[in-house]
N, C-alpha and C positions, 0 to 999 in steps of 0.2 A: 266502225260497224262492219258486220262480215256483208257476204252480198246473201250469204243463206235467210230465208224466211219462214217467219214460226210456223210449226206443226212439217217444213220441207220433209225431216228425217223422221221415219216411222220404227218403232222397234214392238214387236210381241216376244212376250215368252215368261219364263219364270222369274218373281218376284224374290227372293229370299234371304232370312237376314243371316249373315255368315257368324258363326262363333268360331272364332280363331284360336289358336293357343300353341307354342311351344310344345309339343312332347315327346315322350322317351320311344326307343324303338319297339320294347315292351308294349307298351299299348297299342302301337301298329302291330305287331305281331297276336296282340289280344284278341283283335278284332280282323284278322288277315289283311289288314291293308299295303298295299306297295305304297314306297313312299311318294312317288310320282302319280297320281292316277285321279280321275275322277270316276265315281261309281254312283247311282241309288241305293239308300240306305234298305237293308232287307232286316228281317225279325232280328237276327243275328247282335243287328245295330243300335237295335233302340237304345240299350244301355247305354252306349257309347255316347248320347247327346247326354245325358245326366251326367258321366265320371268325367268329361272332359271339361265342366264346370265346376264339378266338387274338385276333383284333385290339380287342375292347372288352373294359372294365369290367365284369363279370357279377355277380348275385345269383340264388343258387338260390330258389325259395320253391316251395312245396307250392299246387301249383293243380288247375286242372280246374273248370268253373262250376259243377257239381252240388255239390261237395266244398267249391267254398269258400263256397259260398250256407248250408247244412249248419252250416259252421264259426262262421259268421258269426251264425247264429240261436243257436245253441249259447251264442256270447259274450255278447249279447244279452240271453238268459234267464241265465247264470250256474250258476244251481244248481237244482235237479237236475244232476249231469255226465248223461253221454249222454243226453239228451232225442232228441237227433238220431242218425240209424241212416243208414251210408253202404254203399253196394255197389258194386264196379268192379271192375276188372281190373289185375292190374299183371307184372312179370315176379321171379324171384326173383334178384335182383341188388340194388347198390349203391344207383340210383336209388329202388329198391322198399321199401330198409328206410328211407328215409328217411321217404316217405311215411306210412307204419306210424308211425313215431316221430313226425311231426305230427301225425297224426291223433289220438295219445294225447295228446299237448301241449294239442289244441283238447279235449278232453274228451268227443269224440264216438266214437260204437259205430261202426267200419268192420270189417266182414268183407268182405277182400279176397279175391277170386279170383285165387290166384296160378299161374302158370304158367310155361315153362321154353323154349316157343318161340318168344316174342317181347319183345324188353326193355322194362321201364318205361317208359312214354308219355313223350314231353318235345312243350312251348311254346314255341317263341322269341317273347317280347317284346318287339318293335322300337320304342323308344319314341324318338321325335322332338317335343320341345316341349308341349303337353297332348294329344298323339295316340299313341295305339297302335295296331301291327301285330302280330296275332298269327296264328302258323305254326304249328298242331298238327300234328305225326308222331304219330298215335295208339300203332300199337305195339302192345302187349301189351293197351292199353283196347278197341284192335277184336277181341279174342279171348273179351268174353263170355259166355257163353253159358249160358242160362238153363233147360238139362237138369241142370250142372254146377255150380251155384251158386242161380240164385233157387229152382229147382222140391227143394232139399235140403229135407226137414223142418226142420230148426232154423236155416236160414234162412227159412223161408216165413212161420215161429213171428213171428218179427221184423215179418215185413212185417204180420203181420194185428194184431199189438200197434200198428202207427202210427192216428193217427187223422189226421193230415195227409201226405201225399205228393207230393215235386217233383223232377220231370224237365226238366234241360235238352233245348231240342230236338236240340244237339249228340247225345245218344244216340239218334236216330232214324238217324243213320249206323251204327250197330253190332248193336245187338239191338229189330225191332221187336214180337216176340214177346214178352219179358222186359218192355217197359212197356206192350203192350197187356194183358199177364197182371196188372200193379197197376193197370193204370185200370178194369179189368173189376171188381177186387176192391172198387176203394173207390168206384166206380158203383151195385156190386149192394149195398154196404152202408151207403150212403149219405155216406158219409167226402169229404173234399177232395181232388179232385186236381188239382194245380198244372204249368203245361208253359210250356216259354220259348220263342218264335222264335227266340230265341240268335243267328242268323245271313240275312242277307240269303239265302247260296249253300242252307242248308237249304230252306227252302221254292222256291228257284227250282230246285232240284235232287233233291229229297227231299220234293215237292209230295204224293205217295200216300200215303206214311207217315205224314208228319205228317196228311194230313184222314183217314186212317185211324182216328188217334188223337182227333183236334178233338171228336169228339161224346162225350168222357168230361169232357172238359175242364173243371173248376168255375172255375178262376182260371187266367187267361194273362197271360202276362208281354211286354214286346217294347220295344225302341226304335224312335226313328224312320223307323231306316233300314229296320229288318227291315220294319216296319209299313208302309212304303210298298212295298217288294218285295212283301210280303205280298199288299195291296191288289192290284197290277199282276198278281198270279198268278191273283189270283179275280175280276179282272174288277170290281172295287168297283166301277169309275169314281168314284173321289176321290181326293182327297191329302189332305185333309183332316184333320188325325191324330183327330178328335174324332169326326169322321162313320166313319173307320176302327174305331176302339173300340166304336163302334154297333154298325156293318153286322158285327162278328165277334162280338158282344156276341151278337145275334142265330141265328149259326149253329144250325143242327140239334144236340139235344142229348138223350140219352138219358136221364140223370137230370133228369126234371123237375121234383123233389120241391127240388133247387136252381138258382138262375137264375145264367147263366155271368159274374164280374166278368172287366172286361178292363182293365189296367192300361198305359199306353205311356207312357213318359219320354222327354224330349229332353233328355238335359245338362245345362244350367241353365237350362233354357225349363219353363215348368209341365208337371207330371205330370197326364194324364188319366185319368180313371176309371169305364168305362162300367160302368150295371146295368141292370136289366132299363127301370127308368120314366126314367131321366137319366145325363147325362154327367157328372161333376163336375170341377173343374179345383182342384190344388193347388199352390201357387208352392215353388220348394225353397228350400232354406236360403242366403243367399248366403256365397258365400266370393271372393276375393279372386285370382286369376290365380297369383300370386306365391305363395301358400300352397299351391297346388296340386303334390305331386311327381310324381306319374302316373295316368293313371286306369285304371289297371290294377285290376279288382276291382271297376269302380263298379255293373257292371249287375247282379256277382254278389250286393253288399253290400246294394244294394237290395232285394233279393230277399232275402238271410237276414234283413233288416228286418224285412220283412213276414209272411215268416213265427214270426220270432218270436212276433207277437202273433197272428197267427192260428192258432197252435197253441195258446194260452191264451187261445183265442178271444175275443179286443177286440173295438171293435169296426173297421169296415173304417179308418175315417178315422185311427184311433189305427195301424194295420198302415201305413199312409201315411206319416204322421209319424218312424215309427220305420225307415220304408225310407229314407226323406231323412237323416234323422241317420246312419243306420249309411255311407251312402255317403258322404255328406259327411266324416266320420271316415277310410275308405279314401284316399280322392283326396289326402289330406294327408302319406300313407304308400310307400313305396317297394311294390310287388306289394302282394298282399289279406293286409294284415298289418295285426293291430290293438292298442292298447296292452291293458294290464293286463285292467281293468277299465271299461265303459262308462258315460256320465254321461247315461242316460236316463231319462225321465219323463213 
C-alpha cells in the first residue's frame, strides 16, 4: 500500500473522449494542422470530427490532460483506489457515460458536473509517424462552472481533503475563477499547487489568466515548445530551455514559505529542473523509434509520474524518475492507456 490517501491528489480540468486515428498528411494539410501541436477546434474544424471517423481507422479512449495525468498517478500509486479526485464537465449523453465508466475503471474519484446543453467534449487525435495533432471541441467541459459545482459543500469537502493539486493550463480557457479559488486554498494553506503550459496558443492567447494564476504556482510543468512561446510572451530574452526554467523558477510568488520547482521536457532530449539555488538536468529513459506507437499521453504521463510521488512526498529526483518511466510506458501504447500493473521502483 502507498503512504498517499484517498482524495490526497486533486485534478480540475477538461473531460474529453479522444478519437484517435492514423492519417495522411493530406488531411493535415485539409484542415492546416501542424503535425505537432495542440489547438481548439474553430468552425473550420467541425468537419474534421466527422471525416476522421468515416474515412480512418478510430479508437475511442478517455482523455483530457487533467484526467489522464490523475489517471496515470492513480496507476502508479495502485492502492489506496481513489487517491486521485477529478472535476470537469461533461454532457449527459453516450459519450458522458463512457467517461464516468473509465473513470471508475482507472480507480479514481471523479464528480462530474453533468449537464444537458452541450455534449461531451471530444479530441481528434491526428497521429502521423511519432507526431500528434490534437483538435479539442471542448463542448460541454467549457460549461464549468464553479457556483454549480466547485463552490457545492460536498464538493469543496474534496478539495480541502487534497493535499496536492494539478491544473492543466488547458482550463484557463474555461473557468478562471474555479482554479484561482484551489490555488488560493492551497497557497493559504500551504499545500502544493501544480499548473501545466499545456499549450504554446494558451499563454500566447490566455497570457492574463494564466499570470493571473503564476504567483500560486509551487510546481509548473511545460515542454519545449510552450516553454519557448512562454519565454517570447515575457520577454525572457532566451531560448535557452535551462535559463527559461530559471527566469520562471524566479517569478513573483505568494507563498514563500515554498520556492517555485519548474520542470520543462524536450521528448527525448534531457528533462530540466529548475529550484530555487540550481538547474538540474536528467537524461530520460531511451527507447527505440520503432517501439514507439504514439505519443499521445506522453506530457500527461509525465506529469501523473510525478505526482505520484509527490503526493507521497519523495523526494523531487525520485517524482523525475517516476515521470520518465510512466511516459516511457505511455509512448509504447495506443492513446494514454496503460497495462495492468506498473513495474516501478
Amino acid at each position: 500500500m502507498s503512504s498517499a490517501s484517498p482524495n490526497s491528489l486533486f485534478g480540475m480540468g477538461n473531460p474529453l473522449l479522444d478519437i484517435s486515428a492514423v492519417v495522411d498528411k493530406d488531411f493535415l494539410d485539409k484542415y492546416t494542422l501542424k503535425p505537432n501541436d495542440q489547438i481548439l477546434a474553430e468552425d473550420k474544424h467541425k468537419a474534421l470530427f466527422e471525416e476522421i471517423v468515416k474515412k480512418f481507422k478510430v479508437e475511442y479512449h478517455a482523455g483530457g490532460a487533467t484526467q489522464n495525468s490523475i489517471k496515470i498517478a492513480q496507476w502508479m500509486i495502485q492502492e489506496p483506489h481513489d487517491v486521485g479526485t477529478f472535476f470537469g464537465c461533461i454532457g449527459k449523453d453516450k459519450f458522458g457515460e463512457i467517461l464516468k465508466q473509465k473513470a471508475e475503471e482507472a480507480h479514481i474519484d471523479a464528480h462530474y458536473y453533468e449537464q444537458d446543453e452541450e455534449p461531451t467534449g471530444t479530441c481528434a487525435a491526428c497521429i502521423t509517424g511519432d507526431n500528434r495533432s490534437l483538435v479539442a471541441n471542448l463542448a460541454a467541459a467549457n460549461c464549468y462552472k464553479k457556483d454549480k459545482h466547485l463552490d457545492l459543500e460536498e464538493n469543496w469537502k474534496l478539495v480541502e481533503k487534497a493535499k496536492v493539486y494539478y491544473i492543466a493550463g488547458f482550463f484557463l480557457t474555461v473557468s478562471l475563477e474555479s482554479i484561482l479559488k484551489v490555488a488560493k486554498h492551497a497557497s493559504v494553506n500551504n499545500k502544493l499547487f501544480c499548473l501545466n503550459l499545456s499549450a504554446p496558443f494558451i499563454c500566447q492567447f490566455f497570457k492574463d489568466n494564466l499570470m493571473q494564476v503564476m504567483p500560486y504556482v509551487d510546481v509548473l510543468f511545460g515542454n519545449e515548445t510552450e516553454a519557448a512561446a512562454f519565454a517570447k510572451e515575457l520577454d525572457l530574452e532566451t531560448e535557452d530551455i535551462k535559463e527559461i526554467a530559471k527566469k520562471t523558477q524566479a517569478l513573483p510568488k505568494i507563498n514563500t514559505k515554498r520556492k517555485r520547482i519548474v520542470v520543462l521536457t524536450q521528448g527525448k532530449d534531457e528533462t530540466s529542473m529548475a529550484l530555487s539555488d540550481e538547474v538540474k538536468s536528467f537524461p530520460v529513459l531511451k527507447i527505440d523509434s520503432k517501439d514507439i506507437v504514439d505519443t499521445i499521453g506522453a506530457g500527461d504521463a509525465f506529469v501523473g509520474g510525478f505526482l505520484s510521488e509527490l503526493v507521497q512526498e519523495k523526494p523531487l529526483d525520485q517524482c523525475v524518475k517516476a515521470a520518465h518511466y510512466a511516459a516511457n510506458v505511455i509512448i509504447r501504447r495506443a492513446g494514454c492507456t496503460f497495462p495492468e500493473k506498473p513495474d516501478f521502483n
